[in-house]
Each structure stands twice: as C-alpha cells, then as structure tokens.
N, C-alpha and C positions, 0 to 999 in steps of 0.2 A: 419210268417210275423207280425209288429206289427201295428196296428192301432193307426192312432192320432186324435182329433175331433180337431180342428182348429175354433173360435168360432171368426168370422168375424161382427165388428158391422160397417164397410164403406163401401164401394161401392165395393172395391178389397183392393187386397195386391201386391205388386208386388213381383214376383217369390225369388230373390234374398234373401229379409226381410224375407219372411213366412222361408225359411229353416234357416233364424237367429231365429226370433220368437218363434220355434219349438223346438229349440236347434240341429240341423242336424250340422249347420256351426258356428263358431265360432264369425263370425262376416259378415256383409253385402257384404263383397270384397271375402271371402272363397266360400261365396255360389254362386255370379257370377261366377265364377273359374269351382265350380263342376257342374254346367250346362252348361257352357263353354264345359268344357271338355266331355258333355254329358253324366253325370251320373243323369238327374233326365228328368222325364216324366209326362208330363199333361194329363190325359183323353186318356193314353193309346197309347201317342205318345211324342217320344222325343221333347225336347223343349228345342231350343237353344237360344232363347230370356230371356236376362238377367233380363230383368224389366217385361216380359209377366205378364199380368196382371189379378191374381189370383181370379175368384168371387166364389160366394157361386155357393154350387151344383158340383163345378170342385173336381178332387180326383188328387194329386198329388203323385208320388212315387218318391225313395230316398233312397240308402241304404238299401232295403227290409222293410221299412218302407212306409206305405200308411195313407196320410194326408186326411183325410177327411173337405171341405170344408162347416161350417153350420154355420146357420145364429143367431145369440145370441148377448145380448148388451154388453156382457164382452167378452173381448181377451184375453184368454186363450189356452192355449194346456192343451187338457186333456189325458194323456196316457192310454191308458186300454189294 
C-alpha cells in the first residue's frame, strides 16, 4: 500500500479536492463520483459525503493508497 503526506496549511480540504490535489481523480466531479460510489474511507470508515471536510490528523484511503493528513505551510503531496 502506498503512503501520501498530504501537507495541509487551512483549516481543511474538502474530501472531493484532496483526491484531485493528490492526483487519485482527475478532476473535482471524478472524485465526488468515487466517494459516491464508496470507494474512499476516512479514519477507517466509509464516507459518503462529497465535501466531508478533511483536517489535519484524519488519514484518508483510496485505491490501496493511504493519505496522510499533516500540518505544513506548503500544499503539497509528497509520495513515498
């Protein structure tokens, strides 16, 4: 599985954007879609809210990929 650090400098993200952000979805209406359709989980439970609102400390999953949510003044993905 791969790890993302996800480097949050607002308050949140909302669900949708971070798997644009991250490059998961193509664009902000794909990643609605694939939580829609229930392929992503917050903190270890599904999460059908489109704009749920992502803060630091929350770990999202995705494709066998896990986003780590941390707090940093640059918004970046950093893959590792």
């Amino acid at each position: 599985m791969q790890t993302v650090e996800f480097n949050l400098n607002t308050e949140y993200v909302e669900l949708c954007n971070l798997l644009k952000l991250v490059g998961l979805a193509d664009s902000g209406g794909r990643g609605k879609t694939m939580v829609a359709e229930g392929l992503v989980s917050v903190d270890g439970h599904i999460e059908y809210r489109k704009t749920a609102k992502i803060r630091i400390g929350q770990i999202v999953q995705c494709q066998d990929i896990t986003i780590h949510i941390l707090a940093n003044n640059s918004n970046q993905a950093d893959v590792q």
